[in-house]
C-alpha positions as CSV (number, residue, x, y, z in Angstrom):
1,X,0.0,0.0,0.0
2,X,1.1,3.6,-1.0
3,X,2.2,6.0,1.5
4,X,-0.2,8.3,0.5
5,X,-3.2,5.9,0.8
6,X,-2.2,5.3,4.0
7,X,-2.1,8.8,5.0
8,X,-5.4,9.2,3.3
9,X,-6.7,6.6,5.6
10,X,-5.5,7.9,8.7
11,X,-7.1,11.1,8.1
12,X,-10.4,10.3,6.9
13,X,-10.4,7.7,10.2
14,X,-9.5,10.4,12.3
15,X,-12.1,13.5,10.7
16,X,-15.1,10.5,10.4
17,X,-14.6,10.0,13.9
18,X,-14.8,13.9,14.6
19,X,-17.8,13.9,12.7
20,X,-19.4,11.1,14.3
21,X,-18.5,12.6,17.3
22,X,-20.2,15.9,17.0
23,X,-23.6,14.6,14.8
24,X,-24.9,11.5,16.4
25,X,-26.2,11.8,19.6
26,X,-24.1,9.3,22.7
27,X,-27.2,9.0,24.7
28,X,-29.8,7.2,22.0
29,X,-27.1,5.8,20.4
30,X,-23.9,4.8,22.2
31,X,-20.9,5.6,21.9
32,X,-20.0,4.9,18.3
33,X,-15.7,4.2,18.0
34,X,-14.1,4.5,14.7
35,X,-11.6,1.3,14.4
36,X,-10.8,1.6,10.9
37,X,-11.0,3.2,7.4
38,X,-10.0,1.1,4.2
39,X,-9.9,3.0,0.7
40,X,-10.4,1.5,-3.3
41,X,-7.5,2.8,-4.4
42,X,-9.2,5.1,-6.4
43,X,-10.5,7.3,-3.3
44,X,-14.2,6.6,-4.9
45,X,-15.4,4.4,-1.6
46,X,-14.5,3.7,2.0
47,X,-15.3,0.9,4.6
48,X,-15.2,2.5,8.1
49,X,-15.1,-0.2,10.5
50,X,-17.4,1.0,13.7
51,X,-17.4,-0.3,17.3
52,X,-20.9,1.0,19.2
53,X,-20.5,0.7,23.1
54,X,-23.8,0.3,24.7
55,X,-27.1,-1.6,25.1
56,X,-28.0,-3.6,22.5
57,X,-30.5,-1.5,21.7
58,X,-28.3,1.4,21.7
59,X,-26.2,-0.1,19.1
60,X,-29.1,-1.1,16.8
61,X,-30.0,2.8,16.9
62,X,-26.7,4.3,16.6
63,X,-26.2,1.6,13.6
64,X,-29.6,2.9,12.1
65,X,-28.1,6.4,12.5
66,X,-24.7,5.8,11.0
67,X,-26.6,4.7,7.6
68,X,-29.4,6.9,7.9
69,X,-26.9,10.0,7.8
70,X,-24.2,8.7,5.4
71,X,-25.0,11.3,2.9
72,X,-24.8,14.2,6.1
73,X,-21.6,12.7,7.6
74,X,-20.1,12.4,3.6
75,X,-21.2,15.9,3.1
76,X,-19.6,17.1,6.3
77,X,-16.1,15.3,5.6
78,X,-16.2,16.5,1.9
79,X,-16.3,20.2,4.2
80,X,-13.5,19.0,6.2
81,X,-10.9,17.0,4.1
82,X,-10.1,18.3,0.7
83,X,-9.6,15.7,-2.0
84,X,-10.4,15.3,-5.1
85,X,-13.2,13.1,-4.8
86,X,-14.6,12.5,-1.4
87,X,-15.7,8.5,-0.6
88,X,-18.9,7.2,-0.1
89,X,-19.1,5.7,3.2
90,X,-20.0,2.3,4.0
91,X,-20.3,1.7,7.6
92,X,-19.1,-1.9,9.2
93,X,-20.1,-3.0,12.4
94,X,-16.2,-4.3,13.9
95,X,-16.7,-6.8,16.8
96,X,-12.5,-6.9,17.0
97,X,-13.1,-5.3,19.9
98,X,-15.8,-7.3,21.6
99,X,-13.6,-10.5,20.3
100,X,-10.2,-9.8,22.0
101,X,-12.0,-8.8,24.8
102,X,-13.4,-12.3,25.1
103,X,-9.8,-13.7,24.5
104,X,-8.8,-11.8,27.8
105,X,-11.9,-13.0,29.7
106,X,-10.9,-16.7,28.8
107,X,-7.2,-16.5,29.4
108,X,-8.0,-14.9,32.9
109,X,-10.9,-17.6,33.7
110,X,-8.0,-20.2,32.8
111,X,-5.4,-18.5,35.4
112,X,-8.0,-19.2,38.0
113,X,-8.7,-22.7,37.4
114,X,-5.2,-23.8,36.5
115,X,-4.0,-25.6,40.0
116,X,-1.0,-24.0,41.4
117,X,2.4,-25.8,40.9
């Protein structure tokens, strides 16, 4: 991968998250985490991988948010990053998060049970 697609990525990770930040609403809809951003090499769409901490219900909403104002949040980061085309967004629930998490909760549930040399 290019050096400049890489920088791309970082800073359309980093201005999505901004915009996230500031337009969707914590308390309806969680708090909505950007993880990741990956580009078509022609700039023309993006994949943001999304973590949403919260109820279930919570993350339902804030994922019912996320696509309900893709064209806003585009909009807003066209406004923000200047390229020469800006991505359309597809938005990816990531459960990375949730999964390593789980990794941790085994390992330490094995520690306990292991009998003691």
């Amino acid at each position: 991968m290019s050096l400049r697609l890489q920088r791309v990525r970082e800073l359309l990770k980093r201005e999505i998250g901004e915009v996230i930040r500031r337009e969707i609403p914590v308390g309806s809809c969680g708090l909505i985490s950007v993880n990741e951003v990956e580009v078509a090499s022609d700039l023309h769409s993006a994949t943001v991988y999304v973590s949403i901490f919260g109820s279930a219900e919570q993350q339902k909403q804030g994922f019912s948010a996320l696509n309900a104002n893709r064209k806003r949040l585009q909009s807003l980061l066209a406004q923000a990053v200047i390229l020469k085309y800006t991505p359309q967004l597809r938005f990816v629930t990531d459960s990375s998060l949730e999964r390593g998490d789980r990794v941790l909760r085994i390992l330490k549930d094995l520690e306990k049970t292991e009998p003691p040399e």
